[in-house]
C-alpha positions as CSV (number, residue, x, y, z in Angstrom):
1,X,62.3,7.1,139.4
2,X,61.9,6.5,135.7
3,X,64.9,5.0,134.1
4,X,66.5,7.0,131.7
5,X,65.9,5.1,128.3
6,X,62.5,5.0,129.4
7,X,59.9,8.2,128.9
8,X,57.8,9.2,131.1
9,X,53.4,7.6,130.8
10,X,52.5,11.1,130.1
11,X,55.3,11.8,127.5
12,X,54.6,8.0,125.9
13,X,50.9,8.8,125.8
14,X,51.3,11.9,124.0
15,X,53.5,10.5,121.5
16,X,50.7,8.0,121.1
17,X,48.5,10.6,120.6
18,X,50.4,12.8,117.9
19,X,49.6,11.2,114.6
20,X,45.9,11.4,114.9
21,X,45.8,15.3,116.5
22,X,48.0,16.0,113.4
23,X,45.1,14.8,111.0
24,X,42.6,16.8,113.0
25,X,44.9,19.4,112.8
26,X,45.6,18.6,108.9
27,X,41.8,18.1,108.2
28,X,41.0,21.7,109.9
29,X,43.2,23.7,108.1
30,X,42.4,22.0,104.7
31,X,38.8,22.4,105.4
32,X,39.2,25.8,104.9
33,X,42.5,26.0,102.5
34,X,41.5,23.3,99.7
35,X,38.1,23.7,99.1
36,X,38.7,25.5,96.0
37,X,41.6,23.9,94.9
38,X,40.0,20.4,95.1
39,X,36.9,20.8,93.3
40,X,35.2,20.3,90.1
41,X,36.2,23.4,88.5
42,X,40.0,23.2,89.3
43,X,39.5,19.7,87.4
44,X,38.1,21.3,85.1
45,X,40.3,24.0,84.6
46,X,43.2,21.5,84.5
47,X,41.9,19.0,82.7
48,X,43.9,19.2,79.5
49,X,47.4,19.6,81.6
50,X,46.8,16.7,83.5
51,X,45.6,14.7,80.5
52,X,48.6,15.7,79.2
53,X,51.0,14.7,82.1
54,X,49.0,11.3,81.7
55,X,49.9,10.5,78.7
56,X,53.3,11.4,79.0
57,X,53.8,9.5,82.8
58,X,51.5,7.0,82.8
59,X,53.0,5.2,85.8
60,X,54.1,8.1,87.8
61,X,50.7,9.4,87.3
62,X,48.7,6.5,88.9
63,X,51.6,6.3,91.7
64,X,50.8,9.9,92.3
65,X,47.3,9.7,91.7
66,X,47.1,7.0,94.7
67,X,49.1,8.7,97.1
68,X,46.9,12.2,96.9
69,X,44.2,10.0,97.1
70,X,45.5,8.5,100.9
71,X,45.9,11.9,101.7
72,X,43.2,12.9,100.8
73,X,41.6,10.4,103.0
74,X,43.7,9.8,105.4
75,X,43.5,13.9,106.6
76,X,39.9,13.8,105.9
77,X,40.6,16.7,103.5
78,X,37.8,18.0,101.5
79,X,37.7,16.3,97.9
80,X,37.4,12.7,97.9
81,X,34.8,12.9,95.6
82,X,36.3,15.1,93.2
83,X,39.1,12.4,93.7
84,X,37.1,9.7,92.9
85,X,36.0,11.4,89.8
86,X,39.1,12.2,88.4
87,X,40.4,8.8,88.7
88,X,37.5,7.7,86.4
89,X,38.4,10.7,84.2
90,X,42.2,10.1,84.0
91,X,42.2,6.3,83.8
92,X,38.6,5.2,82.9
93,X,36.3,3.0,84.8
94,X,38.4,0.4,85.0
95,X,41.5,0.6,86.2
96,X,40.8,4.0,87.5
97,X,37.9,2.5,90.2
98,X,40.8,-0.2,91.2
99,X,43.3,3.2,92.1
100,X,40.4,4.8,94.0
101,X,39.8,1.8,96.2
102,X,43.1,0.9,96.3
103,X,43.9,4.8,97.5
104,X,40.8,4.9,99.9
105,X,41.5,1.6,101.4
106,X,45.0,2.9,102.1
107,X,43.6,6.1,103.6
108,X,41.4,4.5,105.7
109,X,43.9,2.2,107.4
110,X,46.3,5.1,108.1
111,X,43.3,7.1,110.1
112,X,42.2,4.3,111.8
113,X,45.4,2.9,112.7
114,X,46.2,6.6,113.8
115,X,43.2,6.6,116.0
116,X,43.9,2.9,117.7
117,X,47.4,4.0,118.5
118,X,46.4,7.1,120.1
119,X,42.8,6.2,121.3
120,X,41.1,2.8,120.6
121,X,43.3,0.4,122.7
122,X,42.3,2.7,125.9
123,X,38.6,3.4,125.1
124,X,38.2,-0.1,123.6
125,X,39.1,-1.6,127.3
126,X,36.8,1.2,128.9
127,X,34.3,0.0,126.5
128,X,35.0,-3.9,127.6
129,X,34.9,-3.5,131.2
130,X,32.3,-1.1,131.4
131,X,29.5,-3.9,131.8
132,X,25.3,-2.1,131.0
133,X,23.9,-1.1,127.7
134,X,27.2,0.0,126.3
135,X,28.8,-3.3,126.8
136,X,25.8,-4.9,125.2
137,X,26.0,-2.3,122.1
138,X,29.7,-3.5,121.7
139,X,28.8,-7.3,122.5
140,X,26.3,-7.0,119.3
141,X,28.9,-5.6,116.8
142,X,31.7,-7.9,118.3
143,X,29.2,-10.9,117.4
144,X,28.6,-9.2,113.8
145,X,31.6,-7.5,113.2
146,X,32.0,-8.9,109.4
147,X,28.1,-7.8,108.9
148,X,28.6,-4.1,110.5
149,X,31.8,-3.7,108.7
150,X,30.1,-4.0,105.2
151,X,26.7,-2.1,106.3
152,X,28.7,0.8,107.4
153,X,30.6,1.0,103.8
154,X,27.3,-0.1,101.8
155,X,25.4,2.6,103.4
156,X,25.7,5.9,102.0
157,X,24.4,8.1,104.4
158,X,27.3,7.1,106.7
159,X,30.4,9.5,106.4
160,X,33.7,7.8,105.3
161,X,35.9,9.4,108.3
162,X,33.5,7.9,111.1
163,X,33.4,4.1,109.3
164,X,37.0,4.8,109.7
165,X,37.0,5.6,113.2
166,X,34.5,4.3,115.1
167,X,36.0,0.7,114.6
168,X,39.4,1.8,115.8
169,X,37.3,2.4,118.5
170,X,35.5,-1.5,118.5
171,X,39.0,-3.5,118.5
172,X,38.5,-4.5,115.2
173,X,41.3,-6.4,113.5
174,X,43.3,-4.5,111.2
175,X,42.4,-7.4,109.1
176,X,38.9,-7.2,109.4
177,X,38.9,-3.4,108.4
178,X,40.7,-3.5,105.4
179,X,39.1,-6.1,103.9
180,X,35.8,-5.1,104.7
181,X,37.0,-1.5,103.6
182,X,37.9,-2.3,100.4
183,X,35.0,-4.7,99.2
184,X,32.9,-2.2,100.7
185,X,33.3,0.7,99.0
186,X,33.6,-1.2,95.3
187,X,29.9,-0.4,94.7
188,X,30.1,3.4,95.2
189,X,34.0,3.6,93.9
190,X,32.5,2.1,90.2
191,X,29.5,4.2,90.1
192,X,31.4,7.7,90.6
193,X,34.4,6.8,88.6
194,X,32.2,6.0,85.5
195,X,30.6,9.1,86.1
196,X,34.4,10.8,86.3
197,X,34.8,8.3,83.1
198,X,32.6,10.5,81.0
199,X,33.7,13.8,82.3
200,X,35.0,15.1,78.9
201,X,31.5,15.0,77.6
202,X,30.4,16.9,80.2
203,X,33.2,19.4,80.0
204,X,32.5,19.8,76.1
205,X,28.8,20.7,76.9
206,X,29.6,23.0,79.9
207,X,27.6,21.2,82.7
208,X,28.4,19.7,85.7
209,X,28.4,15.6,86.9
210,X,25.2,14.4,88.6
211,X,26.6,13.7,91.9
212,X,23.2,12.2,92.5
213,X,23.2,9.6,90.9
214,X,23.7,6.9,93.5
215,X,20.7,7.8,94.9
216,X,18.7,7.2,91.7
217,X,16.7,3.9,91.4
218,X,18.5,1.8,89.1
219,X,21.4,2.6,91.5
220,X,20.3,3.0,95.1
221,X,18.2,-0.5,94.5
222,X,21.2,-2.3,94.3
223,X,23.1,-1.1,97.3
224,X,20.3,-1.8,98.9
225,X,20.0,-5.2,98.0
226,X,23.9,-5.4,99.3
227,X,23.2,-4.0,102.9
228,X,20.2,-6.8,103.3
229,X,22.6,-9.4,102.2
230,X,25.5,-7.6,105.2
231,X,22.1,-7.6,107.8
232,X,21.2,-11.1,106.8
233,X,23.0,-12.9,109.2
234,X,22.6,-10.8,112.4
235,X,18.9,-11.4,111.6
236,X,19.9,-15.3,111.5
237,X,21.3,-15.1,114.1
238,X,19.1,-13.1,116.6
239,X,16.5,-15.6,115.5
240,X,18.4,-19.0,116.0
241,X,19.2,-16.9,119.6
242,X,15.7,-16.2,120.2
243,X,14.4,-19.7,119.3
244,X,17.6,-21.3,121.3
245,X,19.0,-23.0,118.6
């Protein structure tokens, strides 16, 4: 019999499981709900009242500012880039990249702590006592966690939402993740909030950012240079290994 103060393995399971199918849930609906109202013209369109609000809230701006932004994030709702930008445009490149890492960061650990509790512990001890290739993959990042932690946030073809969950699913320390999380994403984070920084000359001429632009050379070259250093030492490594030192 199970005691009375205590639920039942099914019941405490799905308990476990709740927070993170209510951001799947959250992050289908707003897939289809927000796409217009977080974009670049509804900042656009609003740009004077929230100038305005700014000004007179300073405080309770950046305090709201930072929690849409872990929203934003933490649902994987569409707009974090829009996000991004308007922190630039509201607080300038600096402080406004420090809010949108500080918000990101934040967002990130909710997600992945979300997806531990309800997943990671039980498919991260699958995933240890499976033995083969798949215990070998997660051998290699176990041995390079600090390494694969940056690359994954350096990189810019990798989506946001699965660096933020397929560690969850690696057992790696909460520690671990938020640091690497929020040095990570500094590169990017300054590049878009300048861009967000000069917004209101690109509202006064009637264009749009260039979203593009951390692919551009003078830009993309040093990321690049960033994820070489975060490889570095798993090449060291696999060489001192091969050489038996």
């Amino acid at each position: 019999m199970t005691p009375t103060n205590q639920k039942p393995k099914w019941a405490q399971g799905l308990v476990r499981k709740l927070p993170i199918v209510a951001i799947v849930a959250v992050a289908l609906i707003g897939a289809f709900t927000l796409r217009d109202s977080l974009s670049f013209q509804a900042l656009a369109e609003n740009r004077e009242a929230l100038i305005a609000f700014r000004d007179a809230n300073y405080l309770l701006t950046v305090v709201l500012f930072i929690a849409a932004y872990v929203g934003i994030v933490a649902f994987s709702l569409p707009g974090a880039t829009i996000a991004t930008l308007t922190g630039g445009f509201l607080f300038a490149t600096f402080p406004g990249a420090l809010y949108n890492v500080t918000g990101a960061t934040l967002g990130a650990i909710a997600i992945f702590q979300a997806a531990r509790w309800g997943f990671g512990d039980k498919l991260g001890a699958k995933i240890e006592g499976a033995g083969g290739a798949v215990k070998k993959i997660k051998d290699g990042i176990d041995e390079n966690q600090w390494s694969m932690l940056f690359l994954i946030r350096l990189v810019p073809a990798v989506p946001f939402f699965v660096a933020n969950l397929v560690p969850s699913f690696m057992q790696v320390p909460l520690h671990r993740f938020a640091i690497s999380t929020f040095l990570g994403i500094v590169p990017g984070a300054v590049v878009y909030t300048s861009v967000g920084a000069g917004l209101g000359e690109v509202f006064a001429r009637g264009e749009t950012p260039n979203l593009g632009i951390i692919f551009e050379p003078h830009i993309l070259l040093p990321i690049i240079g960033l994820c070489l250093l975060a490889v570095l030492p798993i090449v060291i490594k696999s060489i001192r290994g091969k050489k038996g030192l």
